[in-house]
C-alpha positions, 0 to 999 in steps of 0.5 A: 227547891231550897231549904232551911232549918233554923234555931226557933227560940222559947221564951216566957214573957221575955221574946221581945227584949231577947229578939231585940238583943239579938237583933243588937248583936246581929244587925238585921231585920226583926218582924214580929207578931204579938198575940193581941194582933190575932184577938188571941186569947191565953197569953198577955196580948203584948207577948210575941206570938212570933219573931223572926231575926233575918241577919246580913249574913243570912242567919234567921233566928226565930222566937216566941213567948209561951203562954202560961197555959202551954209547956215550955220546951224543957232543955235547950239546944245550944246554938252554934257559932262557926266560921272564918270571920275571926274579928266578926265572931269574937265581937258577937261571943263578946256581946252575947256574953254581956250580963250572961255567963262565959263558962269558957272564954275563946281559947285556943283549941288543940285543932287550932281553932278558938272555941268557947261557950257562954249563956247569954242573959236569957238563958240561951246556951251558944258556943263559938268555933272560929277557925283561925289563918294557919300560916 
C-alpha cells in the first residue's frame, strides 16, 4: 500500500497557462480535463476542471480553475522546494521567479543551506531549501 499527498492548486480562469508554466519549468507530463468535455455547466467550457503535472523527478503538481459560482480557497499554502540538487533547484527558483516577485533571493543560511522565497506570476507562494556539499 502506498500513498501521497500533493499540492492541488486554485485558480480563476488562469489553470491552463499555469499548468503549462510549471509544466516548462518542471518537465513532465500534463493531462488535463476541461469542463465542456463533461457538458458541465457553471464555468466557461475551456477552464480546467482538472490538471494533473507528473515530474521526472516524481513531483505531481494538481490544479484547476474555480467556477465564479464556487469560492476560492482563500490563502495560499506555500509550496516547498528541498533537496541536494544544487544547480537543479536554483534553475527551477530562477524560472519560477520570472515575471513573479523574489522577496528573498537564494541566500546562504545560517544551517549552511541556500534558502529563499518568491511569488511566481500567478500568485503562488514557494520557497526553496537547497542543501549545499559541506566540505
Amino acid at each position: 500500500m502506498s500513498s501521497s499527498l500533493n499540492p492541488y492548486l486554485a485558480f480563476r480562469g488562469q489553470a491552463a497557462e499555469a499548468m503549462e508554466f510549471y509544466r516548462s519549468v518542471f518537465g513532465g507530463d500534463l493531462t488535463t480535463t476541461r469542463f465542456e468535455e463533461f457538458g458541465m455547466e457553471g464555468a466557461p467550457g475551456d477552464w480546467l476542471m482538472h490538471a494533473q503535472l507528473t515530474t521526472p523527478d516524481g513531483y505531481v503538481l494538481m490544479g484547476s480553475d474555480v467556477p465564479e459560482h464556487m469560492p476560492l480557497p482563500e490563502g495560499r499554502s506555500t509550496i516547498s522546494l528541498s533537496g541536494d540538487d544544487t544547480e537543479k533547484l536554483r534553475g527551477f527558483f530562477a524560472a519560477l521567479g520570472e515575471g513573479g516577485t523574489v522577496e528573498m533571493p537564494l541566500t546562504p543560511m545560517p544551517w549552511g543551506d541556500e534558502y529563499g522565497t518568491l511569488t511566481d506570476r500567478f500568485g503562488v507562494p514557494w520557497m526553496a531549501n537547497i542543501a549545499v556539499p559541506h566540505g
